[in-house]
N, C-alpha and C positions, 0 to 999 in steps of 0.2 A: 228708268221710269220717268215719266212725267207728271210732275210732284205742281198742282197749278197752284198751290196755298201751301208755302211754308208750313204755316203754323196748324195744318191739317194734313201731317204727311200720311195719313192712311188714306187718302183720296188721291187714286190716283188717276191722270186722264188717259194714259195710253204708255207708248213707248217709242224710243229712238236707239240704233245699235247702229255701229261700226266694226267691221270684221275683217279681215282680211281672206283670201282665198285664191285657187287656181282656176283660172277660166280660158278654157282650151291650152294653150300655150303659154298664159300668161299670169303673173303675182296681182293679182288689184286687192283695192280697198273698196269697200263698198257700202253703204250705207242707206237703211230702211230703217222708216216710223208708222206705227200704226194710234192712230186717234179716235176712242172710244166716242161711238156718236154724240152723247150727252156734251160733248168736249169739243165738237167740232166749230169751225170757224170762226174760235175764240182767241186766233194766236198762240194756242199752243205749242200745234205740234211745225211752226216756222222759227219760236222761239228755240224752241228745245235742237230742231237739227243747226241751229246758226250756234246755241251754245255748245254744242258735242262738238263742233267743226272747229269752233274757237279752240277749244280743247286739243283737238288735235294738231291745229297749226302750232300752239305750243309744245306738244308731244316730241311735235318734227318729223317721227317716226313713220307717217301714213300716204305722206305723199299725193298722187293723185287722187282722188275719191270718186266712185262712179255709182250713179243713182239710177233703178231701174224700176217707174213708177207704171203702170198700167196707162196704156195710152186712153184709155177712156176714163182716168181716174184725175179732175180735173183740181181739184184741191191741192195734190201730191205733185203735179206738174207746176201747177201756182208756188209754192212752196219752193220746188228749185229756181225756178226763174229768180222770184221774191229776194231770195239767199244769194244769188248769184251763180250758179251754175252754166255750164254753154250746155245749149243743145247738141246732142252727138248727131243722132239717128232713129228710127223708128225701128226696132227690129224683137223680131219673135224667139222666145227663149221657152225651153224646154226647165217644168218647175212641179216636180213628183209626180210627174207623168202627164203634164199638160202643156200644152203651149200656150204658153200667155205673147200676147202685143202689148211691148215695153213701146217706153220711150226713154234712151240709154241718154243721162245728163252727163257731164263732168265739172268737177270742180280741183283745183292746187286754192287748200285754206291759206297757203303763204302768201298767197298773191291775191283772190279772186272773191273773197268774202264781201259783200257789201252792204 
């Protein structure tokens, strides 16, 4: 959760998650935040994915992380660049029965965080 006040942890702004999973052939890590409007473009939710990431670069365990924000969703795209992400591609992904137009980021937190 995205806790914006300490000392108000029943307010919360949104959320940030890290998971791992199979995609097609492959093991990744991947990582999505969603930021309740009231919350929005107050640094939260660019704070919170740099603090999960820092997290994980210590973990060790996550390795790659790849970020698949809606290509129309310009916040979320801001947010990877911001953190440091590379841009992968633009590609369309099948998500409970729809296709959504991603834009596939990546990040290594061991190296790439800024």
């Amino acid at each position: 959760m995205i806790i914006p006040e300490a000392a108000t942890p029943s307010a919360v702004a949104g959320t940030v998650s890290l998971w791992s999973h199979e995609a097609g052939d492959q093991h990744i890590s991947e990582i999505g935040w969603m930021v309740l409007p009231a919350f929005q473009g107050q640094g939260y939710g660019k704070r919170a994915v740099r603090t999960l990431l820092e997290m994980a670069r210590e973990d060790g365990r996550w390795g790659l992380v790849h970020a698949f924000p809606a290509t129309s969703n310009l916040p979320s795209n801001g947010i990877c660049r911001g953190v440091g992400f590379t841009f992968v591609e633009e590609q369309s992904l099948e998500f409970a029965g729809r296709v959504l137009d991603t834009n596939h980021w990546i990040i290594d937190p061991r190296t790439d965080l800024t």
